[in-house]
C-alpha positions as CSV (number, residue, x, y, z in Angstrom):
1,X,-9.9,-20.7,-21.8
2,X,-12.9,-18.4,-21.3
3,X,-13.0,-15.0,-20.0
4,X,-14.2,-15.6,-16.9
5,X,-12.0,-18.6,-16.3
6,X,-9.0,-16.2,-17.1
7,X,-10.0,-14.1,-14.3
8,X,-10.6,-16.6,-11.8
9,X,-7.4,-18.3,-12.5
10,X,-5.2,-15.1,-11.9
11,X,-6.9,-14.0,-8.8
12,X,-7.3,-17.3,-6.6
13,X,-3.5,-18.1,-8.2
14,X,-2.4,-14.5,-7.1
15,X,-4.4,-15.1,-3.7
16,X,-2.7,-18.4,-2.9
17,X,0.6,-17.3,-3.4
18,X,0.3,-13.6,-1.5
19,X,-1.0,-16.1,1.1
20,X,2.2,-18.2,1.5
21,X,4.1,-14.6,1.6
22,X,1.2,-13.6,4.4
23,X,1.8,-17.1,6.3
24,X,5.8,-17.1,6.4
25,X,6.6,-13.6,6.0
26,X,7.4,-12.0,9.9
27,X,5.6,-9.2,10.7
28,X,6.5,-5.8,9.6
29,X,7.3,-3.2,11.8
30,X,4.6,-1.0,10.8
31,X,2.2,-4.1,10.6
32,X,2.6,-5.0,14.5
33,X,2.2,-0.8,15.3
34,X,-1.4,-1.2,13.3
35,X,-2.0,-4.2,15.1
36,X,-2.0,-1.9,18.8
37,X,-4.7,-0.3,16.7
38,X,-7.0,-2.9,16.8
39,X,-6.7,-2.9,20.6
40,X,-7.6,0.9,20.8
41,X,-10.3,1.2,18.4
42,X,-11.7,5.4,18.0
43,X,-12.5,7.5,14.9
44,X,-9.4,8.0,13.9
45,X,-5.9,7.7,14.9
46,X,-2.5,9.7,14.9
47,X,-0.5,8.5,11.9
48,X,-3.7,7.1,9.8
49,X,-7.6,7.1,9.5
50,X,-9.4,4.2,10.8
51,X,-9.8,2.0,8.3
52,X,-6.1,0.1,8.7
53,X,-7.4,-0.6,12.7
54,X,-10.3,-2.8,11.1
55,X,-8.4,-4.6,8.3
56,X,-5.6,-5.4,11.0
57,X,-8.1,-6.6,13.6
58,X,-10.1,-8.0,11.4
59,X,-8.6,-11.6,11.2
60,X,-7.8,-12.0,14.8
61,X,-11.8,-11.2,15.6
62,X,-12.7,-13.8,13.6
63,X,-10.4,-16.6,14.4
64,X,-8.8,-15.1,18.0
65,X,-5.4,-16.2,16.9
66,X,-2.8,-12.9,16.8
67,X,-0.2,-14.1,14.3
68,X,1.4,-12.8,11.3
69,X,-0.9,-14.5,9.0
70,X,-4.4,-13.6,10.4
71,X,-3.4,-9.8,10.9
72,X,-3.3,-9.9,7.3
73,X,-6.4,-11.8,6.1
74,X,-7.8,-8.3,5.2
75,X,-5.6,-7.1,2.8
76,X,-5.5,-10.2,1.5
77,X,-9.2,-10.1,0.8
78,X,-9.6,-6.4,0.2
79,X,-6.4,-7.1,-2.7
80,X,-8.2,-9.6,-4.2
81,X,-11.1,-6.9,-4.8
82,X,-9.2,-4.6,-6.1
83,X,-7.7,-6.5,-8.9
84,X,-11.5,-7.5,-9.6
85,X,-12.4,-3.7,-9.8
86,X,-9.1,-2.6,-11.6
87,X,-10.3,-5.4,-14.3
88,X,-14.2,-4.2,-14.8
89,X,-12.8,-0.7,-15.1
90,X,-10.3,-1.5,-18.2
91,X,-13.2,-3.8,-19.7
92,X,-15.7,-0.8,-19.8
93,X,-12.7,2.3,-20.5
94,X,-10.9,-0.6,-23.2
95,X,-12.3,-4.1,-23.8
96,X,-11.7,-7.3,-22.6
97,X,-8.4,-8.0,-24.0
98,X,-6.8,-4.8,-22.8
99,X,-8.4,-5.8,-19.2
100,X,-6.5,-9.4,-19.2
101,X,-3.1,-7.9,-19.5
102,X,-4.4,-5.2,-17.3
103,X,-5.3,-7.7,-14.6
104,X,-1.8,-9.9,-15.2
105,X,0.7,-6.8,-15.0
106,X,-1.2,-5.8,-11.3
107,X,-1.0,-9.0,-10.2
108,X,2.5,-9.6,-10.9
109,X,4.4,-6.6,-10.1
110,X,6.0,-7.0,-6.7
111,X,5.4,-3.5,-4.8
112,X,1.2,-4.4,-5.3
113,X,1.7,-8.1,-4.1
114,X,3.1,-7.1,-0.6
115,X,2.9,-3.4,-0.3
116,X,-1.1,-3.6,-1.5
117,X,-2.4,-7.7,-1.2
118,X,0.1,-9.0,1.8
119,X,1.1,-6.5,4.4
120,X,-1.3,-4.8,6.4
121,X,-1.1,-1.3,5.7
122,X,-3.6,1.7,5.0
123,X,-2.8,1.1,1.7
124,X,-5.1,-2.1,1.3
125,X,-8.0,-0.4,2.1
126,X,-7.1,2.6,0.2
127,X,-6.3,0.8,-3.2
128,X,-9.4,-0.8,-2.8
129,X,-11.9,2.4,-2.6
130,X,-9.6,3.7,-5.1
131,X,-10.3,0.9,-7.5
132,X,-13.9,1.3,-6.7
133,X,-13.8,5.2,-7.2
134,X,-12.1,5.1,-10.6
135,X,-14.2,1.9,-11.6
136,X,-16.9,4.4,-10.6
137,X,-15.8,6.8,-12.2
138,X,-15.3,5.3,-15.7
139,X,-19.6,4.8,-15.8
140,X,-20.4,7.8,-14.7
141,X,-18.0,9.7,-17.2
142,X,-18.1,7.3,-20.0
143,X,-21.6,6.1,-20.0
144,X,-21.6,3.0,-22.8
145,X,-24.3,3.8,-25.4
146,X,-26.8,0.7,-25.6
147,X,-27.1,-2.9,-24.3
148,X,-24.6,-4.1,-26.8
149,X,-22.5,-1.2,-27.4
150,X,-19.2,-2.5,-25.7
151,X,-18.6,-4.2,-29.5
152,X,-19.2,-1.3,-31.4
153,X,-16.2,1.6,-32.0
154,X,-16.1,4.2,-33.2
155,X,-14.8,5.8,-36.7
156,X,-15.8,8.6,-37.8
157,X,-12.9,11.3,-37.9
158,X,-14.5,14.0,-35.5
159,X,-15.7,11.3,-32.9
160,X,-16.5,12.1,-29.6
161,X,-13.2,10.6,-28.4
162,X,-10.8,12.0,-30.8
163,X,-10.4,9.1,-32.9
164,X,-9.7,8.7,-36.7
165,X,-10.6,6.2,-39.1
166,X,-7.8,3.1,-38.2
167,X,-7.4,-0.3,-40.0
168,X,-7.5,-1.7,-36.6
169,X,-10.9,-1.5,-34.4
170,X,-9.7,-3.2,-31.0
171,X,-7.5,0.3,-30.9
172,X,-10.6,2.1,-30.9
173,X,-12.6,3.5,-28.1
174,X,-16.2,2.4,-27.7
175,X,-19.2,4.9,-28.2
176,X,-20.5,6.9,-25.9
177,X,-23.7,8.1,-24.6
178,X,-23.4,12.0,-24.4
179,X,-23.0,13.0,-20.9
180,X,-25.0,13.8,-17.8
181,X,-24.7,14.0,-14.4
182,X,-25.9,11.2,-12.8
183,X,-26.0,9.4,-9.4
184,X,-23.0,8.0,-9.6
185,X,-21.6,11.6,-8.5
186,X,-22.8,11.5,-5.6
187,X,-22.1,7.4,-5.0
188,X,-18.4,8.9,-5.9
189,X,-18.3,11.4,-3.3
190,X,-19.0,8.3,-0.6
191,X,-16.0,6.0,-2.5
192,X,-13.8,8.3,-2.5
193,X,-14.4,9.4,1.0
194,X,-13.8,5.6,2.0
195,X,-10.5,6.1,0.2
196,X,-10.0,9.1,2.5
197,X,-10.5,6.7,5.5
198,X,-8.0,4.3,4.4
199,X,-4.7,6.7,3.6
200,X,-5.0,10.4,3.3
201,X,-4.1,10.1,-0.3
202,X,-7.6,10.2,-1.2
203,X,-7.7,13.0,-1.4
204,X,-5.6,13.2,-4.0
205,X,-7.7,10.9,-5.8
206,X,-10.8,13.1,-5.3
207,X,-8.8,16.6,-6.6
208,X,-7.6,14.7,-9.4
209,X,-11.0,13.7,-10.3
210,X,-11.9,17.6,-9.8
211,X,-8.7,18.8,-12.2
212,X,-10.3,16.1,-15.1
213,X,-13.4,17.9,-14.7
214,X,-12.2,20.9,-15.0
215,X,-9.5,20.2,-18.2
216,X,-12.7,18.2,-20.0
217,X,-15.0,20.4,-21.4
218,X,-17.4,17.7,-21.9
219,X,-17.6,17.2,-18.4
220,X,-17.1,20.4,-17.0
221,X,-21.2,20.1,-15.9
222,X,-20.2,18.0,-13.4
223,X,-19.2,19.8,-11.4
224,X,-22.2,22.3,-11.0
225,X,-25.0,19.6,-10.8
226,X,-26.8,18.9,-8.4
227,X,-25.7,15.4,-8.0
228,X,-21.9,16.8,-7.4
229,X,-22.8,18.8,-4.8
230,X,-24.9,16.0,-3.0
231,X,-21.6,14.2,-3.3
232,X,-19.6,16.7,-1.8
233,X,-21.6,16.6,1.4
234,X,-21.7,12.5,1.0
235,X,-17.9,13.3,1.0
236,X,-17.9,15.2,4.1
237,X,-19.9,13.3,6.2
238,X,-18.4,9.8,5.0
239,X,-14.8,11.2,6.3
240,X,-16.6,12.4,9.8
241,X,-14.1,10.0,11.5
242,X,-11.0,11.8,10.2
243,X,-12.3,15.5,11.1
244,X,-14.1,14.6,14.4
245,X,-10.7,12.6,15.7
246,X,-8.8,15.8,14.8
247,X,-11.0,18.1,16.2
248,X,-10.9,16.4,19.8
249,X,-7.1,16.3,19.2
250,X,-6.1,19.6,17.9
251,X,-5.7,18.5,14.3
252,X,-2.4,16.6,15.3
253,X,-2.9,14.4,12.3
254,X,-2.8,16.6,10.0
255,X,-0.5,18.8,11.8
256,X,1.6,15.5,11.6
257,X,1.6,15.1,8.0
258,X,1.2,18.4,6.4
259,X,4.1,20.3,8.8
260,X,5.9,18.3,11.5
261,X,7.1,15.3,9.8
262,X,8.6,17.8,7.3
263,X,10.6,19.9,9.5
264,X,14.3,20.0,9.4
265,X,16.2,18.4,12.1
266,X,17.3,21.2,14.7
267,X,21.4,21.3,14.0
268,X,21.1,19.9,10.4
269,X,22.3,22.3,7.8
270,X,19.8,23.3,5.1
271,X,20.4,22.3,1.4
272,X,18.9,23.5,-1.4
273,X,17.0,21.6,-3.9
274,X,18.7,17.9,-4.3
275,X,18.0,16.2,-7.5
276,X,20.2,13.6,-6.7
277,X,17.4,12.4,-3.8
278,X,14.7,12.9,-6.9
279,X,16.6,10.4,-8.9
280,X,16.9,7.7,-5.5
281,X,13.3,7.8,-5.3
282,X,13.1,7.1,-9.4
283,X,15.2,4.7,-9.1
284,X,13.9,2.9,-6.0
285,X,10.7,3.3,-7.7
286,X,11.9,0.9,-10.6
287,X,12.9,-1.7,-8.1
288,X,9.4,-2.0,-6.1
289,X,8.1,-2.3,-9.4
290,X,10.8,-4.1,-11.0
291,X,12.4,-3.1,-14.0
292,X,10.4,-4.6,-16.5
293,X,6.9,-3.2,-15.3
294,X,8.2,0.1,-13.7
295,X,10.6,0.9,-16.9
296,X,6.8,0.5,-19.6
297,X,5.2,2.3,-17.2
298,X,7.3,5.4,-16.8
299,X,7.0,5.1,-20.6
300,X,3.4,5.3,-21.3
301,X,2.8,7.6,-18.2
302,X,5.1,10.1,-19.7
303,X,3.9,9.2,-23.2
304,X,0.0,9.8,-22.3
305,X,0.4,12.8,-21.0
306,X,2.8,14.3,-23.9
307,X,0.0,13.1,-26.1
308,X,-2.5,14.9,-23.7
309,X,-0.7,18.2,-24.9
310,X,0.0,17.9,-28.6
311,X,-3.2,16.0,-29.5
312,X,-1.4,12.9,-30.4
313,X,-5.1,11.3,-31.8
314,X,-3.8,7.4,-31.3
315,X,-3.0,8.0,-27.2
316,X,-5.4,11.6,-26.6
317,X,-8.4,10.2,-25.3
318,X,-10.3,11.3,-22.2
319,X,-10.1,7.9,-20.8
320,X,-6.0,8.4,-20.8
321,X,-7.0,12.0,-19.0
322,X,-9.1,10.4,-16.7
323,X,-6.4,7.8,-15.6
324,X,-3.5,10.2,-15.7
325,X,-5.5,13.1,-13.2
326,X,-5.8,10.1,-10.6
327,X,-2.1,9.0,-11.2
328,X,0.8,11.2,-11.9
329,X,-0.1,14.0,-9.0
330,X,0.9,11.1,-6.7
331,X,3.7,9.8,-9.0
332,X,4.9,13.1,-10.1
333,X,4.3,15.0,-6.8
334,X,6.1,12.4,-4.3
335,X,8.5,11.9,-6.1
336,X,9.6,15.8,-7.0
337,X,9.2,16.9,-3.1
338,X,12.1,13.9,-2.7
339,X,14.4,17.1,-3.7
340,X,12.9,18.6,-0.8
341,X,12.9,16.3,2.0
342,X,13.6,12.3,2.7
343,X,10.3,10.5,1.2
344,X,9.3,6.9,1.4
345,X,9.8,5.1,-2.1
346,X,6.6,3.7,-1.3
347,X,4.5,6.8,-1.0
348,X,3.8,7.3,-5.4
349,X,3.2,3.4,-5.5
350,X,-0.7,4.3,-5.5
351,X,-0.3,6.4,-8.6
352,X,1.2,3.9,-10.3
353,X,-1.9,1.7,-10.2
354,X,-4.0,3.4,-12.1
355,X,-0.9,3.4,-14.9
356,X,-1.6,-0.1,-14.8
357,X,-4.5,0.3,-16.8
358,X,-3.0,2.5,-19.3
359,X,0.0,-0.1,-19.5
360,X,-2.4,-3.5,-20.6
361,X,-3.9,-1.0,-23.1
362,X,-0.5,-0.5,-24.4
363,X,0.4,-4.4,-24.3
364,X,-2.5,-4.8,-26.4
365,X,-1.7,-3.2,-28.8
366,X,1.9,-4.1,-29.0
367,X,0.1,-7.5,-29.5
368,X,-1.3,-6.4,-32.5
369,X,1.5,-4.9,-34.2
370,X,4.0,-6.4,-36.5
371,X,7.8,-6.8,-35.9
372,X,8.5,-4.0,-38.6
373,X,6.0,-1.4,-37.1
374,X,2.6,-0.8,-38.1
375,X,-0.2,-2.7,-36.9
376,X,-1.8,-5.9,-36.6
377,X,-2.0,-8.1,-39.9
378,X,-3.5,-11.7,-40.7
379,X,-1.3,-14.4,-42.0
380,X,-3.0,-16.8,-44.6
381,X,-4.8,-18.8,-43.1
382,X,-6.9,-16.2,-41.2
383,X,-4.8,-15.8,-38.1
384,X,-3.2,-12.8,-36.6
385,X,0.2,-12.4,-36.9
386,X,2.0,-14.3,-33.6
387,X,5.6,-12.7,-33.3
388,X,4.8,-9.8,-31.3
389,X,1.9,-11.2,-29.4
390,X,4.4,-14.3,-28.6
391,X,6.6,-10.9,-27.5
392,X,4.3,-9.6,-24.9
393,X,3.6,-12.8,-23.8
394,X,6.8,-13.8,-23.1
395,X,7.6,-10.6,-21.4
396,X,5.1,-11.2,-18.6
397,X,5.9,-15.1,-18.1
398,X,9.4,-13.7,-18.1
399,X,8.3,-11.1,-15.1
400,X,6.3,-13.5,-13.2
401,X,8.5,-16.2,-13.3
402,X,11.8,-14.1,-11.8
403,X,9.1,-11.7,-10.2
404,X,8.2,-15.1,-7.6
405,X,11.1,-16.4,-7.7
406,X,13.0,-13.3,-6.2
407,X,10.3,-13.3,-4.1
408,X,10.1,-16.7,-2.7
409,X,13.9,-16.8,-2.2
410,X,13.8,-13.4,-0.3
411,X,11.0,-15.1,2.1
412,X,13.4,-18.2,2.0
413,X,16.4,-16.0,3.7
414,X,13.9,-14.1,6.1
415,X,12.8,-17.2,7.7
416,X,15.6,-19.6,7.1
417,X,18.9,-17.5,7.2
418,X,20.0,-18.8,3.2
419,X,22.4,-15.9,3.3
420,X,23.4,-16.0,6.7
421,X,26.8,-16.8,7.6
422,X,27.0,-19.0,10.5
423,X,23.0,-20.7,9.5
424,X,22.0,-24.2,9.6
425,X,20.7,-23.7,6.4
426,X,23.4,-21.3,4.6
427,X,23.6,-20.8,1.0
428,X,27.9,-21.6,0.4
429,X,28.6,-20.8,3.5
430,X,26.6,-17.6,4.0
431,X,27.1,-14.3,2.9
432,X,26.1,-11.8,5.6
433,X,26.7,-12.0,9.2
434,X,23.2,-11.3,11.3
435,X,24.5,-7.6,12.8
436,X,24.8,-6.7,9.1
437,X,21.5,-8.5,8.3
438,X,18.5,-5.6,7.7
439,X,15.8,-8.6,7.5
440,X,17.2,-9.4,11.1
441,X,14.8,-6.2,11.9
442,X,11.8,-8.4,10.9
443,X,11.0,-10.4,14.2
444,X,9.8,-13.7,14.9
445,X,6.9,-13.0,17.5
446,X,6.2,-16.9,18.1
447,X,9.2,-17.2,19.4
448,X,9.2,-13.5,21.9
449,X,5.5,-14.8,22.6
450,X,7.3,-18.1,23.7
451,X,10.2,-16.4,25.4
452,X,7.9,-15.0,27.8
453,X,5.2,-17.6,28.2
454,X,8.2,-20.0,28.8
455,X,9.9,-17.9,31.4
456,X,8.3,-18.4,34.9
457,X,10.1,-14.7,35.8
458,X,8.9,-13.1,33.2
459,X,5.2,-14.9,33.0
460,X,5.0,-13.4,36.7
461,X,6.4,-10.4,36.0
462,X,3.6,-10.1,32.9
463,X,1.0,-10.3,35.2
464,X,2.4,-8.3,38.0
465,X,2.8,-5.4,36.2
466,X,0.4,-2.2,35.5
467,X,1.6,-1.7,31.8
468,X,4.7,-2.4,29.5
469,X,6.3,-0.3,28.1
470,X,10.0,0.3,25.4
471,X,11.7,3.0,23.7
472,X,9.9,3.2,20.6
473,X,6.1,2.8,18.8
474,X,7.5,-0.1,16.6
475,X,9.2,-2.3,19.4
476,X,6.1,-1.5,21.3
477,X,3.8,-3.3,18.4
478,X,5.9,-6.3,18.4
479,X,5.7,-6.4,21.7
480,X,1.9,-6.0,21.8
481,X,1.4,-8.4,19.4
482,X,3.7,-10.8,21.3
483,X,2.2,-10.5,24.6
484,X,-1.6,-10.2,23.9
485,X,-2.3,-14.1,24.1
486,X,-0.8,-13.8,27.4
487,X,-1.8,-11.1,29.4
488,X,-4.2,-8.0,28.8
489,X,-1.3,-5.9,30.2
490,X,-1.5,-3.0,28.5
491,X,1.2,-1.8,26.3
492,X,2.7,1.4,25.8
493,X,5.5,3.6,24.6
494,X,7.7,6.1,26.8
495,X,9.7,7.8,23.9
496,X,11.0,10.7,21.5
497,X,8.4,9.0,19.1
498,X,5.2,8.3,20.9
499,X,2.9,8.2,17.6
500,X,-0.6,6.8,18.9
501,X,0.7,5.8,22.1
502,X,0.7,9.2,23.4
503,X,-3.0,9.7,22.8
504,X,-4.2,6.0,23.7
505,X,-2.5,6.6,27.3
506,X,-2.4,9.7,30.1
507,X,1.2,10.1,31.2
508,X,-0.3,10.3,35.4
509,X,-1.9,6.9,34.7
510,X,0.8,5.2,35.8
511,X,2.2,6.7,38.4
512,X,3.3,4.9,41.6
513,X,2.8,1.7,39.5
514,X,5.3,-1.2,38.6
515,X,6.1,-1.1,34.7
516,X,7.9,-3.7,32.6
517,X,10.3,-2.4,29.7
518,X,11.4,-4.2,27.1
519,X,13.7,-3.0,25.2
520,X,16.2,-4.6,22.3
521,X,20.2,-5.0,23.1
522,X,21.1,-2.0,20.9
523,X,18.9,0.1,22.5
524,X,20.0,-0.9,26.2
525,X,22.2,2.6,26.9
526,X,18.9,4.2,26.7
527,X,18.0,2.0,29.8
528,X,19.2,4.6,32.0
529,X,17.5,8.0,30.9
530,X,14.3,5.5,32.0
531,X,15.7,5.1,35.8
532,X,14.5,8.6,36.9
533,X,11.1,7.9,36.5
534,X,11.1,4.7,38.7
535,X,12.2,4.2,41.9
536,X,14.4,1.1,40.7
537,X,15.2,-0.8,37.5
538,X,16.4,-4.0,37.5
539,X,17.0,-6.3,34.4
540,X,15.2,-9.7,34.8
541,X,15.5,-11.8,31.7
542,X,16.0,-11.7,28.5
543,X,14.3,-13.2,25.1
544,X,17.0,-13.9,22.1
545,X,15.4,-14.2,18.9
546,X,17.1,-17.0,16.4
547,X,17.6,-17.9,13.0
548,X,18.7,-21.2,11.9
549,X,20.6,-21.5,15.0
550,X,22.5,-18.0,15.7
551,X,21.1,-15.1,17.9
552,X,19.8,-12.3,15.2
553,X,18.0,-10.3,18.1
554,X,18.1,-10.2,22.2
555,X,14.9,-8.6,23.9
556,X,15.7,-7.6,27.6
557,X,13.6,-7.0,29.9
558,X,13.3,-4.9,33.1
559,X,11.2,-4.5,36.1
560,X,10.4,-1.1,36.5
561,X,9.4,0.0,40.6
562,X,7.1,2.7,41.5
563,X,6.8,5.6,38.3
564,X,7.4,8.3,40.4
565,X,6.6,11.0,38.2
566,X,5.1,11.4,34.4
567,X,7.2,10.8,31.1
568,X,6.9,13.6,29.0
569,X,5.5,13.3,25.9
């Protein structure tokens, strides 16, 4: 198989199946919340910068369907890119072999598939400019010496890299042009503001750039040229959405992220330091990544940057610095404030792409080396020894294969009920009963969107009615996404937890109008803290949302008479 048919193969294969998750797979709670994005387009928004707005809207401009599927057409895209990018940066840092096994570990490990290639989140976009900015990067700090210089090593013992004489040259790193400044400083400034625009973990990525500068004395240059600094103001004009938005809004993004988010609930008792939460996070780490990735990972992560400090010369390169200043401040740094306050497991998952690349340069050479240690030798006839490049092999056909098929059978149970007691379609009789069910959460909007289109009451009361409105920012993407086809009613959130809603939407717009809530059954007791507001509420139908023939969710709804004063927010 040639090169570029290897590639090909592993990203339309990965594509196809990330788009039988995207196709089946109900939309996330988050996903539907991005989705009300789309409808309120501006520079910026409360929770994220804009870039998540366009990738969710993005497949519904094109086709005008709103469905699971084409909310996510641009992260399946924008994925697809990124692997591309991720590959042509281990091909120029590596070589081409290192850059196969590079491109097969992203594509199988789980947390990428959906977190990065199926759901549409603000990581999509931001993996993507990220994967440009290191791939970026990589030229601009490792400029390859000559047209043909990608099959030359070096080795001679005070190389520019580090690197001694070794009797095997695919472990080497290539020779470099001594380095200048170039344009590409300033082309980084723009990529990594895009990253900015997508999650505000770029600007991690564009300090850790900064701290490799600044630990490389070969590259220390860079930073005091004039093409840095023409980056830096690239930079600052590229993120203009992020700073205007906040400006107009009293900073309450960063306000959000940096300081309220992390405040301790009001009658909560403080604890100290919790290690215990540190290890969670660790260990739900692992299982996003899945065992047999995330465990190599840690490995050669923590291996790298030991190396870093004692000069190690087979892992001490500046191509290992380069990777690890972009990676472990997210890795390390998420997952060390867990002892501090309640993270997301998901939030270091970014770091751990760029560890991807130093991961297939490991596998490579783990390829390459014999059973009894040492390094790669030739049998005979000519050929390289086959045992431990059979090995790796086997270790990522191993992955995939239970990689998809835990996959595939967890989509199976989302949308068929496999381990639902009571199902049509129950695996033995079930194991879980829907109340107990946390993929319950994930809801069917075809058949909400056919609840209410089905409904004469509540089709009338959908056009009737000035906005909708329920008790939180998730229910009220759902909702959104639910009732868009139907009616350009707009939809809102009257809530503790407003998010974008309470800057998309005055709280005296809708006074002495008729509202509609919606609201789910465990939430009805908050019905009531809703009736001062109105003149009258009155339940008028209700929407239950099945799974292989028993009721996981009810949606009731309410007509609302008359706001008579605002809803705080």
């Amino acid at each position: 198989m040639s090169q570029h048919q290897f590639v090909l193969g592993w990203l339309l294969g990965g594509l196809l199946f990330r788009c039988i998750i995207a196709f089946w797979l109900y939309p996330g709670i988050d996903e539907a919340y991005y989705y009300v994005y789309s409808l309120h387009l501006d520079w910026s928004y409360f929770d994220h910068p804009v870039l998540v707005a366009l990738t969710t809207g993005f497949g519904t401009w094109i086709t005008g369907e709103v469905s699971q599927f084409t909310i996510r057409l641009g992260a399946l895209i924008l994925y697809t890119g990124s692997l591309l990018l991720l590959y042509l940066t281990s091909t120029h840092l590596f070589n081409t072999k290192a850059a196969r096994l590079t491109l097969a570990i992203a594509t199988i490990i789980p947390i990428f598939q959906i977190g990065f290639g199926v759901l549409s989140l603000p990581d999509s976009p931001l993996i993507f400019f990220w994967s440009a900015s290191l791939l970026c990067a990589a030229y601009e700090f490792f400029p390859l010496r000559g047209k043909h210089s990608r099959k030359k090593f070096s080795s001679q013992p005070n190389s520019l890299y580090y690197n001694t004489p070794h009797p095997n040259p695919h472990t080497l790193t290539p020779i470099y042009d001594s380095y200048r400044p170039s344009y590409r400083l300033a082309l980084l400034g723009i990529l990594v503001g895009l990253a900015c625009l997508g999650k505000y973990h770029g600007f991690v990525l564009g300090l850790g750039l900064v701290g490799f500068c600044l630990t490389s004395p070969r590259h220390r240059c860079a930073l005091l040229s004039p093409w840095a600094w023409l980056g830096l103001m690239l930079f600052i004009i590229t993120i203009f959405p992020i700073w205007y938005w906040n400006i107009q809004h009293d900073w309450i993004s960063f306000t959000f992220h940096l300081s309220t988010r992390f405040k301790p609930e009001p009658e909560v008792p403080q604890q100290g330091y919790n290690w215990l939460n540190v290890l969670v996070i660790v260990l739900s780490g692992i299982a996003y990544l899945f065992p047999t990735m995330a465990l190599p990972m840690w490995w050669v992560s923590l291996r790298s940057l030991l190396a870093q400090f004692t000069g190690y010369s087979k892992t001490s390169t500046l191509e290992s610095r380069l990777i690890l200043w972009v990676s472990l401040p997210l890795v390390l740094g998420f997952t060390l404030l867990a002892g501090y306050h309640q993270i997301l497991p998901t939030w270091p998952m970014p770091g751990f792409w760029g560890i991807t690349l130093l991961l297939g340069q490991q596998a490579q050479q783990w390829q390459m080396r014999s059973p009894l240690g040492g390094h790669k030798v030739r049998s005979p006839n000519g050929g390289h020894f086959l045992s431990s490049r059979r090995w790796v092999n086997r270790w990522l056909k191993g992955s995939a294969i239970a990689i998809a098929s835990l996959l595939l059978f967890v989509l199976l149970h989302i949308t068929t009920g496999t381990l639902q007691k009571s199902g049509h379609y129950a695996l033995l009789g079930g194991f879980v009963s829907p109340k107990d069910d946390p993929s319950t959460e994930l809801i069917d909007i075809q058949q909400l969107r056919q609840g209410f289109a089905q409904s004469p009451v509540l089709s009338e009361a959908l056009q009737k009615s000035s906005f909708v409105f329920s008790n939180g920012y998730y229910i009220s993407g759902i909702v959104g996404m639910a009732i868009t086809p139907l009616t350009s009613t707009p939809i809102t959130c009257l809530g503790e937890d407003m998010r974008g809603f309470m800057v998309w939407f005055q709280p005296e717009q809708w006074l002495g109008k008729d509202g509609l809530y919606v609201t789910l059954e465990r939430f009805q007791e908050l019905t009531d803290s809703y009736r001062a507001y109105f003149q009258d509420m009155q339940e008028i139908g209700t929407v239950p949302i099945r799974r292989a023939g028993a009721v996981t969710e009810v949606f009731h709804v309410y007509w609302a008479t008359k706001m008579v004063k605002p809803y705080p927010r």
